[in-house]
Structure formats: structure tokens, C-alpha cells
C-alpha positions as a Markdown table, in Angstrom:
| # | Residue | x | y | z |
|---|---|---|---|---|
| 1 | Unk | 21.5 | 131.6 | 102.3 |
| 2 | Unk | 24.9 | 132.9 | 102.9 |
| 3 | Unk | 28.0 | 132.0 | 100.5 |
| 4 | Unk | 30.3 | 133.2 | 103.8 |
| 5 | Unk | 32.3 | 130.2 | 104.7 |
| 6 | Unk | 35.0 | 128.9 | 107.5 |
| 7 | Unk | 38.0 | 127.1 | 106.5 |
| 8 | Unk | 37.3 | 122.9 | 107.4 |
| 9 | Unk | 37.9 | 121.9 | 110.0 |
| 10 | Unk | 40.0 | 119.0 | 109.2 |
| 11 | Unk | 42.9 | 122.3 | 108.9 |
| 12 | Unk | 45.8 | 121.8 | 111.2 |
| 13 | Unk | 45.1 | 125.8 | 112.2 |
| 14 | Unk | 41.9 | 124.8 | 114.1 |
| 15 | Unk | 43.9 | 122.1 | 115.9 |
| 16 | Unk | 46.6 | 125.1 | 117.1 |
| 17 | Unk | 44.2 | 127.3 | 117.6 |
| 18 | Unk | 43.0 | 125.6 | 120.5 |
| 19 | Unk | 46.3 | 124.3 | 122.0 |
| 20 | Unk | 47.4 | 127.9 | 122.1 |
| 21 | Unk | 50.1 | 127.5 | 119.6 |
| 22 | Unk | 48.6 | 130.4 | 117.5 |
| 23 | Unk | 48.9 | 133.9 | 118.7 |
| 24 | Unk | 46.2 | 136.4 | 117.0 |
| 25 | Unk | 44.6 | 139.4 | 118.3 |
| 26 | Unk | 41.2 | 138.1 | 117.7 |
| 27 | Unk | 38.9 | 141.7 | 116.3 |
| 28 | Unk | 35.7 | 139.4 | 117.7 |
| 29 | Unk | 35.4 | 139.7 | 121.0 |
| 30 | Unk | 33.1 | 136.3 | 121.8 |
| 31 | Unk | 35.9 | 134.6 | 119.4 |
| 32 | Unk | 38.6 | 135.7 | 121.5 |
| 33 | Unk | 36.7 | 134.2 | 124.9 |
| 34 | Unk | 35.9 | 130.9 | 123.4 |
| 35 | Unk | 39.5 | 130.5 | 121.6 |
| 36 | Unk | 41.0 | 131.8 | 125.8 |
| 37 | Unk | 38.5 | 129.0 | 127.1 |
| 38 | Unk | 39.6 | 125.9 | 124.9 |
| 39 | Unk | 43.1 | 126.9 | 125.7 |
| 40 | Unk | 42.3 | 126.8 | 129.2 |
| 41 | Unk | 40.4 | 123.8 | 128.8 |
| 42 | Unk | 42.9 | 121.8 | 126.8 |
| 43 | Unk | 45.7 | 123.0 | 128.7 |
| 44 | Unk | 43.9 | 121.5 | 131.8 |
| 45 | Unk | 42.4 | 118.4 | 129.7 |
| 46 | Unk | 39.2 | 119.2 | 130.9 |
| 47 | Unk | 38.4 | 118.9 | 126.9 |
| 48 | Unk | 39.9 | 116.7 | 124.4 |
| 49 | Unk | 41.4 | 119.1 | 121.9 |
| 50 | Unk | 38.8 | 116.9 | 119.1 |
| 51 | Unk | 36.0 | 118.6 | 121.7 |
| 52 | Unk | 37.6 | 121.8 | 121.8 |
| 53 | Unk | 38.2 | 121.8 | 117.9 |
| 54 | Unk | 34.7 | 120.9 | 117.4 |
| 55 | Unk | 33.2 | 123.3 | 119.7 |
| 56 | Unk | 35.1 | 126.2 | 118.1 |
| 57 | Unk | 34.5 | 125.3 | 114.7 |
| 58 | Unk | 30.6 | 125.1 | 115.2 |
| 59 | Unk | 30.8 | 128.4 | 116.5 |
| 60 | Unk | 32.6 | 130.1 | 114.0 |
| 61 | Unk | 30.5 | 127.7 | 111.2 |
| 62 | Unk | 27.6 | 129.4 | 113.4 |
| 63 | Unk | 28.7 | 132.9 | 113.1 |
| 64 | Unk | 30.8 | 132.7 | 110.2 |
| 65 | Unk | 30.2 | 136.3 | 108.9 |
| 66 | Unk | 31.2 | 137.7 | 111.8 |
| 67 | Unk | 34.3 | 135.9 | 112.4 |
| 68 | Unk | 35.7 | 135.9 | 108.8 |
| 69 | Unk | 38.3 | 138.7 | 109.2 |
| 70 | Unk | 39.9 | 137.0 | 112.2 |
| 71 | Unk | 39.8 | 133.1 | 109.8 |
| 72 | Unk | 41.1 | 135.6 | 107.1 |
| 73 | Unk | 44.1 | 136.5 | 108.9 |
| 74 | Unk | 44.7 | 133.7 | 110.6 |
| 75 | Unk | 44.2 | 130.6 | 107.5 |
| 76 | Unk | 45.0 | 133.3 | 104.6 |
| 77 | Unk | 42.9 | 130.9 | 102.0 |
| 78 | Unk | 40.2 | 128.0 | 102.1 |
């Protein structure tokens, strides 16, 4: 068992995350197409930004090792 974590996702980052409002250069690639596709998703309401939020936090929860330099950067502390 890893002791890598993700910030909660009850964080107001997630939420901007996925309506666009933050702008990262994401250093994980398959990070930086799912965070393009909830934009496009939520920007379209095809997904409920509570869906798209979800989605990408199970993800990241997922591959939380490999994501933590991009949560670093973009949450600073958890």
C-alpha cells in the first residue's frame, strides 16, 4: 500500500479544474487529455461538472503517483 495521496475532492481546485478556470501545463500526458475532455464536456454540458469532477478525481485517486507533480503544482498542500 501506497502513502501517495490526491488532494479531496471536496477542493474548490477540482471544481476549476474541469470548468477550465485553471491553466496548467499538465507533465502527464493522459492527465492533460482527460482535464481537455471535461472541459469540453462541461463546456458543452454533456457532463455535469459533479460527473466531470468525479471522473477526474477517480482517475488521479487511481494513478495518484503518477499525477502528483502536476496536484503538487497545481493545490500546493493537502
Amino acid at each position: 500500500m501506497s502513502n501517495v495521496t490526491i488532494p479531496p475532492i471536496d477542493r474548490i481546485e477540482w471544481r476549476k479544474i474541469v470548468e477550465g478556470e485553471i491553466d496548467h501545463n499538465y507533465s502527464n500526458f493522459v492527465l492533460q487529455m482527460k482535464v481537455h475532455q471535461a472541459n469540453k464536456d462541461v463546456a458543452s454540458n454533456t457532463v455535469s461538472v459533479s460527473d466531470a469532477v468525479k471522473s477526474l478525481y477517480e482517475i488521479c485517486d487511481k494513478y495518484a503517483l503518477a499525477v502528483q507533480n502536476d496536484c503538487k503544482l497545481i493545490f500546493k498542500t493537502w
